[in-house]
N, C-alpha and C positions, 0 to 999 in steps of 0.2 A: 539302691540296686544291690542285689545281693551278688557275692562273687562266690563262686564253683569252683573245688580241684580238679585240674583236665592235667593231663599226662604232659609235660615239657617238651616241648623241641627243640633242635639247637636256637639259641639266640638270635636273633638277627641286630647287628651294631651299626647302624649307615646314618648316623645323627643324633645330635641334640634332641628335638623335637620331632617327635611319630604322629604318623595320624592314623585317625583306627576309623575305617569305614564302615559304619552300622550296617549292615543287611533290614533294612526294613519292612522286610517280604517275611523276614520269620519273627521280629520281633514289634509289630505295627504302635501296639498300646504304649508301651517304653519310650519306644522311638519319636511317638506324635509328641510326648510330653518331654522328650530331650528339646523336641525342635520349638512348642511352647518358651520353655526355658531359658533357650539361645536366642530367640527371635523377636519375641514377645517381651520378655520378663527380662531379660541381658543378663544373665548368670554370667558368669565364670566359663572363658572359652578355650582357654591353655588350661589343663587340669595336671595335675603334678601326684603321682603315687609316689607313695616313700616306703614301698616293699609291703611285705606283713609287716606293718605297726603295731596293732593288734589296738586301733583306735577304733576301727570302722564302725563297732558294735553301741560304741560309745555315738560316736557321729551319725549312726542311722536312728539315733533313741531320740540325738540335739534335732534332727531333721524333721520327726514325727511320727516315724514308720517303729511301731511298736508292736508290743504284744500286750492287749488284744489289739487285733489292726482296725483302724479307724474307718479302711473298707467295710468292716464287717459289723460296728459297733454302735452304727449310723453316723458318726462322728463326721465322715465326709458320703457325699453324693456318688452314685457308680454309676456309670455309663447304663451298664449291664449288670444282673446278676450275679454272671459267673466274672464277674470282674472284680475279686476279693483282694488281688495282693497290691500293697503299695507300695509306688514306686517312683522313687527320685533323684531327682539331678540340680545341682552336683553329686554325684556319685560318693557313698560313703566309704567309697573304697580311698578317696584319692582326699589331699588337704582339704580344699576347699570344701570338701562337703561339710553337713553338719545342720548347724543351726541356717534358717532363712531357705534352704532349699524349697526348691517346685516338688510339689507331691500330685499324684493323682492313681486311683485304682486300677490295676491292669489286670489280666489273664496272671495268671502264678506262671501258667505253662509260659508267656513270654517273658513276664519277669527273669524267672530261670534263663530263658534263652539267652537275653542280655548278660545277664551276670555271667552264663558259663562263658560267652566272647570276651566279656572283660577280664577273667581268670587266664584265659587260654593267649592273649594281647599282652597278660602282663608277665607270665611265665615265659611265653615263648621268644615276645622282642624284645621286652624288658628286664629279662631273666630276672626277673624276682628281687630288684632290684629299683630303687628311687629312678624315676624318670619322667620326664614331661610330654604331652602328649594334646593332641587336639581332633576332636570326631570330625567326621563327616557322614553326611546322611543319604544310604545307598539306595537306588529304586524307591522314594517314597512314591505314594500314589494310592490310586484303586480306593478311593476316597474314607481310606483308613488314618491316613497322615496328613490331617490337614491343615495341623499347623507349619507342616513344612514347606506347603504351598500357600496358604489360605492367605488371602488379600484384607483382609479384617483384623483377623489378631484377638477378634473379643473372646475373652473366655467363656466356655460353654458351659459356664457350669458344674465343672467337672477339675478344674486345676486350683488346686490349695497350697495353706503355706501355714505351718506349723507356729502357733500364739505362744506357747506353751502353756504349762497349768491346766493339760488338756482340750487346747482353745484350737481348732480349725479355722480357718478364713479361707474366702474364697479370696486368691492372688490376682488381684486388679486393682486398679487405680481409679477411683468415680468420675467420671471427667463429666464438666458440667455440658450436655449435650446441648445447647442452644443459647443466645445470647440472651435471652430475656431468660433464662433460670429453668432447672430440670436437673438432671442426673442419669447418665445413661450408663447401665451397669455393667460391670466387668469388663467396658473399655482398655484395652491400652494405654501405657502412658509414652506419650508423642515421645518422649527423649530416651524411652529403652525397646522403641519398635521399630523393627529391620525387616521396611518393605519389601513384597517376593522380588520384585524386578532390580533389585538389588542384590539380590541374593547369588553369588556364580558359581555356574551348575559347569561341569566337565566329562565328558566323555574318557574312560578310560580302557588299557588294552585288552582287558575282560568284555568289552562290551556293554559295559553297566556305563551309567548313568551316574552323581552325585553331586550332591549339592555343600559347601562348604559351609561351616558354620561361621567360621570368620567374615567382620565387617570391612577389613581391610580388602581394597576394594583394586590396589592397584599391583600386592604378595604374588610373586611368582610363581606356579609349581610344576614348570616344565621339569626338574627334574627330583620332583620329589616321588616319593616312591607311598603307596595306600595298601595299608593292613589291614586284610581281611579273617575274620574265622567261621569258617561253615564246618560245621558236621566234627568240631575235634581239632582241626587242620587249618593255619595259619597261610594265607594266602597272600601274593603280594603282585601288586601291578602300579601300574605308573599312566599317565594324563596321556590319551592321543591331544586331544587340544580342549581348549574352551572353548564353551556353546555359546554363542551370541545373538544377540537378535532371536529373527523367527528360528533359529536353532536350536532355542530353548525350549522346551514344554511351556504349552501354553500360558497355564499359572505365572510363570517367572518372568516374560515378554514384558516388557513398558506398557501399561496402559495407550501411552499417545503415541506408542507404535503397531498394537493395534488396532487403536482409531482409525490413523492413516489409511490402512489395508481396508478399509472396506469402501 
């Protein structure tokens, strides 16, 4: 993911650990392949910036997002057409990125968009400055994001993971699909996939919706506070409560609750 200079605001200081709430209404392609990432793949979900390093360039080359991009070179598969720029998580803005990262081809226009929120999240609460931080996934839906919902997890074809030496692979794990022998492809693997009804979603005092990437399942955030940047402008709001049950959007409900309901 590429990061943008956006104009500074004053800082905001209210912790250790921030969490930056993606808008996934402007940035859908990014965003489905953050939640791939986290859900699916189990990347890295505290992510730690350490200012301008001036490593990123280095770390998005270890990841596989080069020049010529591999959207464009046939090296990897595209959704779509105009889906030339590549884009991945861990972010090579922050440590963890680099080598082994999730890649997949997005819009450049939402590439950008990401990036200039990440710019704007790291200047504004972070003042530009080492800090630790964790997403969360704002309004997915509209069956643009579906790995932030999707009850499967198999990869579409479409999310890779840098060989090096040139080499692309699609990011899955073959898992032997039936007991007497087969191969069902781009599976999940059982021990880094983080079923939706797992997954808890929270209503916040914006009205938005959001779903946490975190697997801890029992982390408090009644009084954590969620970083937003739309349009430039660093936003901040806080948890009315957590969605539970049929509170939830449908996707993220228990299966055998439901069942029950009908």
């Amino acid at each position: 993911m590429r990061a943008f200079t956006l104009l500074s605001l004053a800082p905001f200081v209210l912790g250790q650990q921030y969490l930056l709430n993606l808008d996934c209404t402007d940035y859908p392609g990014p965003c489905n392949n953050d939640c791939y990432a986290a859900y699916v793949a189990n990347k890295p979900l505290i992510l730690n910036y350490n200012g301008p390093d001036g490593q990123a360039a280095a770390r998005r080359r270890a990841a596989g997002c080069v020049s010529s991009s591999p959207c464009t070179n046939g090296k990897m598969a595209t959704p779509n057409t105009d889906e030339t720029s590549c884009d991945e998580y861990p972010y090579a803005s922050v440590v963890e990125g680099g080598s082994g990262a999730i890649l997949r081809c997005t819009q450049l226009s939402e590439n950008t968009a990401e990036g200039t929120a990440l710019s704007g999240f790291f200047s504004s609460v972070c003042g530009n400055q080492p800090c630790t931080f964790m997403i969360t996934f704002g309004n997915p839906g509209g069956g643009q994001t579906p790995y932030c919902l999707d009850g499967g997890g198999a990869n579409d074809g479409f999310e890779y993971s840098y060989q090096g030496n040139g080499n692309y692979q699609l990011a899955n794990r073959d898992l032997n699909a039936t007991e007497d022998g087969g191969w069902g492809l781009h599976e999940p693997d059982p021990a880094d996939y983080f079923p939706p009804h797992l997954r808890r979603e929270f209503l916040l005092a914006d009205g938005s919706r959001t779903i946490v990437s975190s697997r801890n399942l029992t982390a408090s955030y009644d009084d954590a506070i969620f970083y937003s940047v739309r349009n430039g402008t660093v936003f901040q709001t806080h948890v009315v409560k957590e969605l539970l049950h049929f509170e939830k959007r449908l996707e993220l409900q228990d299966p055998a609750l439901r069942d029950s309901s009908l």
